[in-house]
N, C-alpha and C positions, 0 to 999 in steps of 0.2 A: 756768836751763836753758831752752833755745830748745823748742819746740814745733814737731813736726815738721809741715810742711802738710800740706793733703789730695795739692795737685801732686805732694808726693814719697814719697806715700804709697800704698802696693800698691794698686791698684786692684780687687783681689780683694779683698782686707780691705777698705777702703776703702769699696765698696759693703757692707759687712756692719755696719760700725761707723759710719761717718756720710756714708747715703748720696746723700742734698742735696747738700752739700757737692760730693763727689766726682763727681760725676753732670757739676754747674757746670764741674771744673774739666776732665772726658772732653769737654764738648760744644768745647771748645779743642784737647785733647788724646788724642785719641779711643783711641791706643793698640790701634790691630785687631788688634795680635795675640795679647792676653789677650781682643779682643772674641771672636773666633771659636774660641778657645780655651775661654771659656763654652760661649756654644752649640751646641758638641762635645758640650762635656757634659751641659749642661741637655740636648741631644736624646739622649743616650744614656741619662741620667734618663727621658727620657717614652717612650720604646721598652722599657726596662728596666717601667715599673710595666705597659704595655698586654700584654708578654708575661709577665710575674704572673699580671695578673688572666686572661689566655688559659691557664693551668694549662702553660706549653708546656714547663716541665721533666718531663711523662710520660711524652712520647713525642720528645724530643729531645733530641739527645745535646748537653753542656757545651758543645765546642767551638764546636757550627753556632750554637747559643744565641749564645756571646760574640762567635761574626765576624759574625751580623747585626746585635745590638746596637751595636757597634761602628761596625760601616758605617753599617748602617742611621741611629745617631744622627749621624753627620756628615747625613746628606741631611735628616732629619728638622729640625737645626739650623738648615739654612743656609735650606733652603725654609721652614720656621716664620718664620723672620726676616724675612724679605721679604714671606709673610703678613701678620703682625702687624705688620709696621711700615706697612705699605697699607692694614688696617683700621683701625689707629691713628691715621693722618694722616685716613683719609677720616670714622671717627664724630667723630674730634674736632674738626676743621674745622666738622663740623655744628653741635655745641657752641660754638663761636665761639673756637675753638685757634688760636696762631697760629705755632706751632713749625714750624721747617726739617725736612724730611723728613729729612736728615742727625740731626739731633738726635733726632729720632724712632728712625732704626736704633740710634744708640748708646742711646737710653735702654730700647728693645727688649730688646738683646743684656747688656745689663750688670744689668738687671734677673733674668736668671737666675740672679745665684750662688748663691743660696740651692739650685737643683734641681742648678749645678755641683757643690757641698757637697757634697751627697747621693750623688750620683755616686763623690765620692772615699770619704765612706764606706758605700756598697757596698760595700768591695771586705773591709771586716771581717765580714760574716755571707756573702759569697758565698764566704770563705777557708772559714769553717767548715760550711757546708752545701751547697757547689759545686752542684749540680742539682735540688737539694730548695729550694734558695729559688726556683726559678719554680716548684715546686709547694703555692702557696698555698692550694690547694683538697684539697689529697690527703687522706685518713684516714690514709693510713701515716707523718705524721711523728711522731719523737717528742716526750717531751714537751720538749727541750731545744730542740727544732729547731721547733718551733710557737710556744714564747717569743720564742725569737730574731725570731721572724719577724714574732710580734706587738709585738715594741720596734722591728723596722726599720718595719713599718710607719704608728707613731706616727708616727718619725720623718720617713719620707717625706712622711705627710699636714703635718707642722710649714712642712717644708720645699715644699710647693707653697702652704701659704696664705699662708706668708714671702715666695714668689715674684710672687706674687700683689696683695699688698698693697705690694711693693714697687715691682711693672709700675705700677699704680694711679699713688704717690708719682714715678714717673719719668717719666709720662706726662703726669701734671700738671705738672711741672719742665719739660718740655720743650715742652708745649702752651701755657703758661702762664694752665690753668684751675683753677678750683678742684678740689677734694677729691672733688665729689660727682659733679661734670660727667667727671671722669677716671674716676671709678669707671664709670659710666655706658657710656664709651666703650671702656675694657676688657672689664665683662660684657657689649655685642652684640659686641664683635671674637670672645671666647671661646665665646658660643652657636654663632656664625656656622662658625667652626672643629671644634666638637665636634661639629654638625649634620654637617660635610664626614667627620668621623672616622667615625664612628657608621656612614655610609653604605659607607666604605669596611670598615668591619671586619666589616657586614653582605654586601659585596658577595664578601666574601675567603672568610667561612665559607658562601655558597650554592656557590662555584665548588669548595670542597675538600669 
């Protein structure tokens, strides 16, 4: 029996099951439109945990919740991506990287599927707790709906240090540094960004 390649092989999966491989055969093949198809999702993953942790199922109703998530993760996506892939070429250049900017976005955007994952399974604890899962912090859940929320929340944290480790492995791929120099140049890209978050989530709650 033939073995199927990476080339013909789902690029969702793909990057889940052997993401080297697959990575090599995107920088050829770049497929944009499972890329921006991720980080839809990976951003509607990271809009989704920041309105969590903001408690904002209190005092907002399901729907406003779902169309900013929504929206909000497309912009959050697209502008992350061009972030990250400009801290990515610039720390790693410093490191002595020598990867195409090109290569760099694809290995940006493909490195989310792990928080894409997540995203799709959302949508099983958001069916059973619709506006109680953004209230993380409540005392009113029960005890069904505080379980649930603490297995989604495993799974979220699984799925961002899966992300994480994977940006690392694909940044290295595409810089063509080692292991330690990628990590390197991903944890200042990610300070650099969470300093910017930090500021805006500080500037959002003086003005409300």
């Amino acid at each position: 029996m033939l073995r199927m390649s990476t080339r013909d092989q789902h690029p969702f999966l793909g990057m889940l099951k052997s993401p080297k491989q697959t990575l090599t055969s995107l920088f050829y093949d770049a497929r944009f439109l499972w890329a921006f198809l991720i980080l839809w999702l990976g951003g509607i993953s990271g809009i989704t945990i920041i309105s969590r942790l903001q408690n904002v199922g209190e005092d907002t109703s399901l729907l406003t919740i779902l169309l900013s998530v929504i929206i909000g993760g497309f912009v959050m996506g697209i502008l992350g991506w061009f972030l990250f892939s400009i801290l990515y070429m610039f720390f790693g250049s410093l490191f002595g990287g020598r990867g195409d900017f090109s290569h760099i976005q694809i290995a940006t955007a493909y490195s989310l599927t792990p928080l894409a994952t997540n995203t799709i399974l959302t949508i099983i604890p958001l069916l059973f707790l619709q506006a109680h899962f953004f209230q993380v912090q409540s005392n009113a859940l029960s005890m069904f709906s505080s379980i649930t929320l603490l297995v989604f929340s495993i799974i979220e944290g699984v799925a961002l240090l899966w992300s994480f480790l994977l940006t690392v492995a694909s940044v290295s791929e595409a810089h063509r540094l080692s292991f330690g120099k990628s990590f390197l140049t991903v944890f200042f890209s990610w300070i650099i960004v969470l300093v910017i978050l930090f500021g805006m989530l500080l500037t959002f709650n003086t003005w409300s």
